[in-house]
BAGU-689657 format. One record per residue (C-alpha): x, y, z. Coordinates in steps of 0.02 Angstrom, whole numbers, always signed. Example, Ala and Ser with C-alpha at 12.3 -4.5 7.8 and 13.67 -1.06 7.14 Angstrom:
% BAGU-689657
       u       v       w
    +615    -225    +390
    +684     -53    +357
END
This chain:
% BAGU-689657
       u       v       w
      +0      +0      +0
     +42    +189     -21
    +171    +289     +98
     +29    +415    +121
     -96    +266    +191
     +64    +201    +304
    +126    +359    +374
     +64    +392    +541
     -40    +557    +549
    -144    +520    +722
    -125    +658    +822
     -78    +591    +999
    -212    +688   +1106
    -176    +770   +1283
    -320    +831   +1401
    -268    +979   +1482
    -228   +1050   +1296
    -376   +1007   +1242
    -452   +1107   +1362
    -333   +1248   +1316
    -397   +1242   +1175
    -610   +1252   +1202
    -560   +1400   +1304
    -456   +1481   +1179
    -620   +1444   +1047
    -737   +1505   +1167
    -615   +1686   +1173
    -617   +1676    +975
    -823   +1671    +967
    -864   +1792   +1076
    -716   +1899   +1028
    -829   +1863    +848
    -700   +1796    +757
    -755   +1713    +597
    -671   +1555    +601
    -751   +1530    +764
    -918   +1555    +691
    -858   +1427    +555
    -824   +1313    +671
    -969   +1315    +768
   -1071   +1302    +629
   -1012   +1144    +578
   -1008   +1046    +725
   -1119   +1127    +847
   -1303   +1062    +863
   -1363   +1255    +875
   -1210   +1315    +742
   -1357   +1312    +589
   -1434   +1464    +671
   -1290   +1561    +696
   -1255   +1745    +611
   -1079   +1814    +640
   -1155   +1992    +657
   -1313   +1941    +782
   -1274   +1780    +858
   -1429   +1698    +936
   -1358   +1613   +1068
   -1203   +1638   +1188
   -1107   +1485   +1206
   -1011   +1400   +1353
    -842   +1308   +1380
    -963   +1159   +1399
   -1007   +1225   +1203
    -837   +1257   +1150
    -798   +1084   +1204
    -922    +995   +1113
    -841   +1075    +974
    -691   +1019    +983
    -729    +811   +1053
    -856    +821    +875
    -700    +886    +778
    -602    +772    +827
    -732    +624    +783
    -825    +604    +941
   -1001    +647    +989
    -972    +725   +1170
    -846    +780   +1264
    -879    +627   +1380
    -840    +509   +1252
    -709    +617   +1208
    -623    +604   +1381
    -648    +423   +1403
    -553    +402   +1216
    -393    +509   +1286
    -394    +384   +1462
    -409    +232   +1370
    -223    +284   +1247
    -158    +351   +1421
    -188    +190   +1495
    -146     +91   +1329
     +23    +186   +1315
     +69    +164   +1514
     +36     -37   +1481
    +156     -20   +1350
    +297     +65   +1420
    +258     -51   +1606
    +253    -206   +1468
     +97    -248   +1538
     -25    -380   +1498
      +2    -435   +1311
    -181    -422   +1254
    -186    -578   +1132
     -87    -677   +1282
    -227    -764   +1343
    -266    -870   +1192
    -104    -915   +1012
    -166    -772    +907
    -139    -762    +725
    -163    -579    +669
    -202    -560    +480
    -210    -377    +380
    -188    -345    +209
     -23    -283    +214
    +109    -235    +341
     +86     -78    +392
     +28    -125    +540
    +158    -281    +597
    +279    -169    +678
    +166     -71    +769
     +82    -228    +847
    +246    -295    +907
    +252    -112   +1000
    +102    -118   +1051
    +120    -279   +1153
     +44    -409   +1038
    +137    -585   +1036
     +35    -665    +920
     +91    -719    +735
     +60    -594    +587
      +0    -660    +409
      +6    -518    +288
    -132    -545    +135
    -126    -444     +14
    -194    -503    -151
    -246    -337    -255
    -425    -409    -293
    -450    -210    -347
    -366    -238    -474
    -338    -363    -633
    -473    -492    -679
    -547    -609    -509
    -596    -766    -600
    -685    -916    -498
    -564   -1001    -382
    -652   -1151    -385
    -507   -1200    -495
    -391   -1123    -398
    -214   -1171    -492
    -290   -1084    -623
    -365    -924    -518
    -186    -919    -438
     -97    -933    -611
    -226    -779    -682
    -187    -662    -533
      +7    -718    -532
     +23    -648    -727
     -91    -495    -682
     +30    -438    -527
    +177    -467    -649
    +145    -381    -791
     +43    -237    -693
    +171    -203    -553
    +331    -264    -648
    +368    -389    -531
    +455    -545    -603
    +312    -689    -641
    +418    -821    -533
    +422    -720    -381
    +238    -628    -391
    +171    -834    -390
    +294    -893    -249
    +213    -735    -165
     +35    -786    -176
     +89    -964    -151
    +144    -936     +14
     +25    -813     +68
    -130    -932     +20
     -32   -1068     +86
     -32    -985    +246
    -218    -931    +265
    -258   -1102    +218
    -188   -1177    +358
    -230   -1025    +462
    -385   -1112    +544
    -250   -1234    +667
    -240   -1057    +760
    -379   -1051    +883
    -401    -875    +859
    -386    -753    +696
    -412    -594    +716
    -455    -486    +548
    -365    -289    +550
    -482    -208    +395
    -530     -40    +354
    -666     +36    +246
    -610     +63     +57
    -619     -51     -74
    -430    -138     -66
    -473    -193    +109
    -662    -232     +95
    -631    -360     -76
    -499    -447     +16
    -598    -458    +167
    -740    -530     +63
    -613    -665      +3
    -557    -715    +188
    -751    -706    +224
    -772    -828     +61
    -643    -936    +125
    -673   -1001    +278
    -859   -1023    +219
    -807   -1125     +84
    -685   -1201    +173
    -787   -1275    +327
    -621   -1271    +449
    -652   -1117    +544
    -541   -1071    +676
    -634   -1067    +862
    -603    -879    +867
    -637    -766    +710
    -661    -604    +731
    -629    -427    +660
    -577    -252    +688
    -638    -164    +542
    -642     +29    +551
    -682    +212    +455
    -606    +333    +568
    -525    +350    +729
    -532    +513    +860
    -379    +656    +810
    -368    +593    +618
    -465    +717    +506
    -424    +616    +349
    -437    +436    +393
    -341    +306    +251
    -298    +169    +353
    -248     +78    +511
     -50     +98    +476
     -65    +303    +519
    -113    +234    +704
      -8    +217    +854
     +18     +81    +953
     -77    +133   +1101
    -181    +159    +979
    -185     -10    +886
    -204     -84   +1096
    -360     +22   +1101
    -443     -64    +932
    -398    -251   +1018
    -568    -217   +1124
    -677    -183    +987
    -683    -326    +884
    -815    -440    +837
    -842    -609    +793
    -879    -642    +608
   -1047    -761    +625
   -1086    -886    +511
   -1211    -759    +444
   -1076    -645    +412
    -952    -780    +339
   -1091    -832    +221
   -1114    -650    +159
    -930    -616    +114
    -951    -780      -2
   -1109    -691     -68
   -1002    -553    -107
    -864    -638    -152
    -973    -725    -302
   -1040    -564    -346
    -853    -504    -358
    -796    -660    -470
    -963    -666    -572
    -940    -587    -768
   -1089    -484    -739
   -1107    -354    -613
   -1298    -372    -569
   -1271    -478    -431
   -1149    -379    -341
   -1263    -219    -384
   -1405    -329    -314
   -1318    -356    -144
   -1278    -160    -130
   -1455    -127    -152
   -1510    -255     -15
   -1376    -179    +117
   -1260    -268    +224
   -1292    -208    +398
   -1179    -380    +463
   -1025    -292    +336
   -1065    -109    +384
    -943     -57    +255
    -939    -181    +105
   -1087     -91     +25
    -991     +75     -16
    -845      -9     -70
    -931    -118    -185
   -1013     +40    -245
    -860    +113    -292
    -781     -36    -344
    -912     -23    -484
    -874    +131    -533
    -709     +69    -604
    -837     +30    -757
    -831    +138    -891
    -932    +280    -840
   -1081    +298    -982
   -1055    +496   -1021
    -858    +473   -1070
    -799    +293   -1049
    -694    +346    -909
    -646    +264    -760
    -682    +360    -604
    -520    +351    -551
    -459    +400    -711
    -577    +532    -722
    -503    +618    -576
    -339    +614    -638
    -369    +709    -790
    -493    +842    -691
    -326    +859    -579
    -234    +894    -742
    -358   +1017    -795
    -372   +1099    -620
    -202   +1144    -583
     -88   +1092    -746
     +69    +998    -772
     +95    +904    -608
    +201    +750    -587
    +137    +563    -541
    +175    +607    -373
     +95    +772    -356
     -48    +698    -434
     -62    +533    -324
     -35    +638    -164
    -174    +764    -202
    -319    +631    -261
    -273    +537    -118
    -284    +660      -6
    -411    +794    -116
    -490    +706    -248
    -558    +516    -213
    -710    +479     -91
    -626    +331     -38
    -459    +338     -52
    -392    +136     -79
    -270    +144    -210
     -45     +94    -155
     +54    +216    -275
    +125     +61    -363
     -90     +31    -405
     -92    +221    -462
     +77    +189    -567
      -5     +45    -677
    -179    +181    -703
     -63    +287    -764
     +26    +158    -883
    -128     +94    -934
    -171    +265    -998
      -5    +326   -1073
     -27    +163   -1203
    -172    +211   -1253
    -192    +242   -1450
    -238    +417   -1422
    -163    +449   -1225
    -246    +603   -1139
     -95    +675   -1082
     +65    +698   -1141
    +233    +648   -1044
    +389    +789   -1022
    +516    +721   -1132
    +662    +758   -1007
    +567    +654    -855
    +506    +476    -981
    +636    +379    -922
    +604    +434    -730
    +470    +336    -610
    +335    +384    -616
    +317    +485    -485
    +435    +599    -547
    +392    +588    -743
    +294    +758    -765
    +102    +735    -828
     +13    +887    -939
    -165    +864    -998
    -180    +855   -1187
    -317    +907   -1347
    -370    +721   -1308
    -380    +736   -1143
    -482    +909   -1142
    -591    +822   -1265
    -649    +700   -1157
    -669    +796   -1006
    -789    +922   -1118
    -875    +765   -1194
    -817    +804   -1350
    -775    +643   -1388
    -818    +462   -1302
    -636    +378   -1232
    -718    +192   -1286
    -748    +268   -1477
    -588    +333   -1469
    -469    +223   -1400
    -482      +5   -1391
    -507     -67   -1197
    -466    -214   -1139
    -473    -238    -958
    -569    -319    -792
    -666    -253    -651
    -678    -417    -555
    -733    -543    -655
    -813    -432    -774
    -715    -424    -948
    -718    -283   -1041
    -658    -289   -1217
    -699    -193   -1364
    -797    -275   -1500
    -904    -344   -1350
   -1068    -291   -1276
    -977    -207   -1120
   -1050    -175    -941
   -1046     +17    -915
   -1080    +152    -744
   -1249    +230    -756
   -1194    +369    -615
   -1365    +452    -618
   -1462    +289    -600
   -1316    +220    -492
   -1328     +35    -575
   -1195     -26    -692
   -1308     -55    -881
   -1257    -166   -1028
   -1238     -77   -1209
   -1165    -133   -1346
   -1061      -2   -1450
   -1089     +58   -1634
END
C-alpha cells in the first residue's frame, strides 16, 4: 500500500490541551472571530442558526468543548475524555510491558499488508502476523473453484501490472494462500480491515474462504474501522499508534456464520462476469458488513462511466490535470489521495499501472515531459492534452476513441463486445453494446 496510507498522521491527544484549546475557541467566538463562527457552525447542534453579526445564542466552555470532542470524531466531550484515558492507559501498559492483550489465547493476526506488523509488536501483541494482500482491486478475479488456475490468472496480472518478475509474484501468492489455508490450526484469527475497497474485496475473500472451506478457527473475529478520534483524513490503520492499535484489540467482533456466508455472497458477486449480482447485494444492504456496500459501490465505478468511458479514477486524474496543470505522478497521487477520491484505496504502485494503462493508449490524454520519460513515475511530469480536454468536455467518447481491454472483477471488458458500463445518475452498472 501507499506511503501516504502508512505514514502515521494520528494526532496523539492530551487533556489539559484540549481544554486549552475550548477556552481559547470560546475567546475567538465571543471575541466574533469568523473562524469561530465557522467552526461552530459545523459541529455545533445550535451552529445552523448562527449569524456572525447577531449571534442567537451565547455559548459556554461546555459549548466550545463539544466542538472540539465532534472535531475530533467524537459525539461528546464525555466520550471524548474516556477516548484520551483509554491511549493514556494503553500507552502506560506499554511502556510497564503490561498484559500482552492476545496472551490469553495463540493469536494469529491477519491484515492486508504490513503496515501494521511493527506497530503490533510495540504495542504488546505476541501473536503471529500473516500479511494478505492479493490486489483483488485490481486485474481480472476469476472463480477459484479451480484455484491453480485463479492463482496462475492473478500471478500474470501482478507481474505484468506491477513489474514484478512472474516467478516471484506466484511464490508470493503461493505462500500467502498457503498460509491462510492452514490459518484455521490457530484457535483464534483476528481480521485488521478498514473501509475502502482494497481492504473490503480482500476481506470478502477471507469471508469466502473459511465459508467455503468449513475449517473455521474457534475464534474469528474482526476489527474493521472508518475513522478514529484526532485523524481528520482517515486512510488506514498503519497512520495509528500503538496505544492506539491496543485500544482497537477491544472492539472486535466475531464474524458469524451469517456474516461468513455473506462475504461468499459477495465474493461471487465479485468473481461473477456480470455485475448485477454484486449491484443486487448493494441494493439489499449489508448491515452484518457495515462497510462492504460503499466499497462495492465504488468498486463499480471502475466501469466505464456511460457519459465518457472513463474510469472514475481516471476521471479524476485528468480533472486534476485540468485543475491545476502539469503536475508530476507524485503530485498527482498525493493530491487525489488526499483531495480528490471519496474513498481513497489505491498503493502508489496501483496508481503507477492507471497511469501506464493510460499513457498506451492509441490516443493517451496527456502527454509525458520528454526530459522526465525515463524517470518513475512519480517523478515523470504529466500535462493534460487536446485528447484529454476532449474527453473531459464530452467532446468525444474515450471507448470510440481508443480500444479497452481490461477487468473489473470478473467482469471483462473488451472492445468488440457488448460491455457492462456506470450509469452514475441511475447508480446501476447497464449493458450496451457499441456502434
Amino acid at each position: 500500500m501507499s506511503e501516504l496510507k502508512n505514514s502515521n498522521s494520528e494526532i496523539r491527544l492530551n487533556l489539559e490541551q484540549q481544554k486549552k484549546q475550548a477556552k481559547e475557541l470560546l475567546r475567538q467566538f465571543k471575541a466574533c472571530q469568523v473562524s469561530a463562527f465557522k467552526r461552530f457552525e459545523q459541529y455545533h447542534p445550535q451552529g445552523k442558526k448562527l449569524d456572525a453579526d447577531s449571534p442567537t445564542f451565547e455559548p459556554k466552555l461546555s459549548d466550545a468543548q463539544l466542538v472540539i470532542a465532534r472535531e475530533n470524531g467524537l459525539s461528546s466531550w464525555a466520550k471524548f475524555k474516556v477516548h484520551i484515558e483509554q491511549l493514556n492507559q494503553a500507552r502506560q501498559a506499554i511502556a510497564l510491558k503490561i498484559s500482552p492483550p492476545d496472551a490469553d489465547c495463540k493469536t494469529l493476526h491477519l491484515r492486508c499488508g504490513c503496515d501494521i506488523q511493527q506497530g503490533l509488536k510495540q504495542a504488546g501483541f505476541l501473536g503471529d502476523f500473516l500479511e494478505f494482500a492479493d490486489p483483488y482491486c485490481q486485474g481480472t478475479l476469476p472463480d477459484d473453484s479451480n484455484f491453480s488456475h485463479f492463482l496462475s490468472q492473478r500471478a500474470n496480472f501482478i507481474s505484468q501490472a506491477y513489474g514484478i518478475e512472474l516467478k516471484d509474484a506466484h511464490k508470493r501468492l503461493e505462500r500467502e494462500y498457503d498460509r491462510l489455508h492452514k490459518s484455521h490450526h490457530y484457535p483464534r484469527i483476528v481480521l485488521w480491515f478498514e473501509h475502502d475497497v482494497y481492504d473490503q474485496l480482500i476481506l470478502a475473500y477471507i469471508l469466502h474462504h473459511f465459508w467455503h472451506s468449513g475449517s473455521q478457527p474457534e475464534q474469528l473475529e474482526l476489527i474493521c474501522l472508518d475513522k478514529f478520534p484526532g485523524i481528520h483524513r482517515f486512510l488506514g490503520l498503519g497512520q495509528l499508534s500503538p496505544e492506539a492499535l491496543r485500544t482497537l484489540w477491544y472492539q472486535r467482533q466475531p464474524m458469524t456464520p451469517k456474516r461468513l456466508e455473506l462475504g461468499h455472497r459477495v465474493w461471487q458477486g465479485l468473481t461473477a462476469s456480470s455485475p448485477q449480482a454484486l449491484n443486487c447485494i448493494i441494493n439489499q444492504g449489508l448491515p452484518e458488513l457495515p462497510f462492504m456496500a460503499q466499497a462495492l459501490h465504488r468498486h463499480l465505478q471502475e466501469l466505464p462511466w456511460i457519459e465518457d468511458g472513463l474510469s472514475l479514477t481516471e476521471r479524476l486524474t485528468l480533472t486534476l490535470l485540468l485543475e491545476k496543470g502539469a503536475m508530476t505522478g507524485g503530485q498527482l497521487f498525493k493530491t487525489l489521495t488526499l483531495e480528490k477520491e471519496p474513498l481513497p484505496y489505491l498503493g502508489d504502485t496501483m496508481y503507477w499501472q492507471v497511469l501506464a494503462t493510460l499513457s498506451h493508449l492509441l490516443y493517451p490524454p496527456f502527454d509525458i515531459d520528454i526530459d522526465t520519460i525515463h524517470l518513475p513515475w512519480s517523478r515523470r511530469i504529466l500535462q493534460l492534452n487536446d485528447t484529454g480536454h476532449a474527453l473531459l468536455n464530452r467532446q468525444v467518447h474515450g471507448l470510440q476513441l481508443n480500444p479497452i481491454n481490461r477487468w473489473v472483477g470478473g467482469v471483462p471488458l473488451c472492445s468488440h463486445q457488448p460491455l457492462w458500463l456506470w450509469d452514475e445518475e441511475r447508480g446501476q452498472p447497464i449493458p450496451r453494446r457499441l456502434v
